[in-house]
C-alpha positions as CSV (number, residue, x, y, z in Angstrom):
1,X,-133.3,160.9,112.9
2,X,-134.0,158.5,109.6
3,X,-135.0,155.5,109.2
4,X,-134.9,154.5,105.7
5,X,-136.2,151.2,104.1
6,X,-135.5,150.0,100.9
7,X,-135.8,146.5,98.9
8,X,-139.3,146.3,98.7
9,X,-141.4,145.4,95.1
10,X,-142.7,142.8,93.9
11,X,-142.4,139.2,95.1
12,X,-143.2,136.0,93.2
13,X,-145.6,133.8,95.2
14,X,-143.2,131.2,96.8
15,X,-140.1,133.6,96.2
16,X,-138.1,135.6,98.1
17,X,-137.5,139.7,99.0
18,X,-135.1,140.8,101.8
19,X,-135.6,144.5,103.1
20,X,-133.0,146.5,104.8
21,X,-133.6,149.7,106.9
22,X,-130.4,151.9,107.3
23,X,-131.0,154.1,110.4
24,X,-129.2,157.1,111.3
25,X,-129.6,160.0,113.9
26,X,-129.6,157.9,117.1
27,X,-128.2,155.0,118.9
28,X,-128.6,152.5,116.3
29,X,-126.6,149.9,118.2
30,X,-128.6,150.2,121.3
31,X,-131.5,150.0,119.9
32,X,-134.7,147.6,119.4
33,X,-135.3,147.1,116.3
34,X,-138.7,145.3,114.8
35,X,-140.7,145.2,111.3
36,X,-144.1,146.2,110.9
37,X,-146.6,145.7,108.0
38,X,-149.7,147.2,106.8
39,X,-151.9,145.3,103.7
40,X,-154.5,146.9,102.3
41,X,-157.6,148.0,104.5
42,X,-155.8,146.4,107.8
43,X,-154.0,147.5,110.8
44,X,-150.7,148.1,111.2
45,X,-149.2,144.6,112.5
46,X,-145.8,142.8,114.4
47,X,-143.7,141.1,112.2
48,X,-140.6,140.9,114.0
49,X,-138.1,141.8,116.4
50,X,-134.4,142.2,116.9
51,X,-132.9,143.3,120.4
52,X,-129.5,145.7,120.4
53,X,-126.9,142.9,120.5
54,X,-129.3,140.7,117.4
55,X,-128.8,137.9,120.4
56,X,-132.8,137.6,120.7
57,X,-135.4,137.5,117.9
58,X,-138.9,137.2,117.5
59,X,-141.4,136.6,114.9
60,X,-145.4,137.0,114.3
61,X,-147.0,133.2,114.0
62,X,-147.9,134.1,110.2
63,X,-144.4,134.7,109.4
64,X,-142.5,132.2,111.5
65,X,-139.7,129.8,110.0
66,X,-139.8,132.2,106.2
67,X,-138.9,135.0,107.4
68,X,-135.4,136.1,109.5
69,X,-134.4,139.4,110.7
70,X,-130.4,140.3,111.3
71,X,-128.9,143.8,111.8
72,X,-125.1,145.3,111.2
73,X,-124.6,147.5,113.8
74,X,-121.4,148.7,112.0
75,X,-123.4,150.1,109.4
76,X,-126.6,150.9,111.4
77,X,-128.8,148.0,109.4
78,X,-131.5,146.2,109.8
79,X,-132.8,143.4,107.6
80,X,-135.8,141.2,107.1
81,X,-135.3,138.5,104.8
82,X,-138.4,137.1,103.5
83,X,-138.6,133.9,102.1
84,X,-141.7,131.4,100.4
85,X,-143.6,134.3,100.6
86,X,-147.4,134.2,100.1
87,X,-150.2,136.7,98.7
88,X,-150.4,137.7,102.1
89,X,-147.4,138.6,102.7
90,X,-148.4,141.7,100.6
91,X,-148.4,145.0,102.8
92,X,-146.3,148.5,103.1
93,X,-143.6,147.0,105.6
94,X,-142.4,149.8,108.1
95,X,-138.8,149.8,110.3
96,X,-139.1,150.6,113.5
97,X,-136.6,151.8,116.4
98,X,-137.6,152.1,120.0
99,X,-135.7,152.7,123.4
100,X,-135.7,154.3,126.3
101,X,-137.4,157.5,125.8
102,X,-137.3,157.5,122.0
103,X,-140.1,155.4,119.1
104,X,-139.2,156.0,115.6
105,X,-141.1,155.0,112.7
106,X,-139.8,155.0,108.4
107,X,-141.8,155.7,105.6
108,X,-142.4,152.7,104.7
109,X,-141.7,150.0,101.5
110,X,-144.6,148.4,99.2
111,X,-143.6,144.6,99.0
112,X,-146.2,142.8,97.0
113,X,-146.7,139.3,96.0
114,X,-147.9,138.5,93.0
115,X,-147.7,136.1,89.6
């Protein structure tokens, strides 16, 4: 099982970044999919979700309205696409795969936001 992210760096304040996480390993297509982050000396936190079929969505509050998740299922994708992004928005952003019986986490992609 992989779940690999990629697309991360740095952001410009106001700018945009879109991650994508290519899974492989399981049942991609029947599978929840959200995002995750983790800045600097906090918890690991929502930031959104994706059911199997991408028919529902939801976001964290802090990132409602700039940012948009989507998924492929044909080639076993999900993406976050990040948009007027803030200093905050800075944080190791983590893919994440759950159904029944099964959690998988990636390694992780550094996204930061700076001028």
């Amino acid at each position: 099982v992989q779940l690999v992210e990629s697309g991360g760096g740095l952001g410009q304040p106001g700018g945009s970044l879109r991650l994508s996480c290519v899974a492989s390993g399981f049942g991609f297509s029947s599978s929840g999919m959200t995002w995750h982050r983790q800045g600097p000396g906090t918890e690991r936190e929502f930031v959104a979700a994706i059911d199997s079929t991408g028919g529902t969505k939801n976001y964290a509050n802090d990132v409602k309205g700039r940012f948009a998740i989507s998924r492929d299922n044909a080639k076993n994708t999900v993406y976050l696409q990040m948009n007027s992004l803030k200093r905050e928005d800075t944080a190791v952003y983590y893919c994440h795969a759950w159904g029944r019986g099964y959690d998988y986490w990636g390694q992780g992609t550094q996204v930061t936001v700076s001028s």
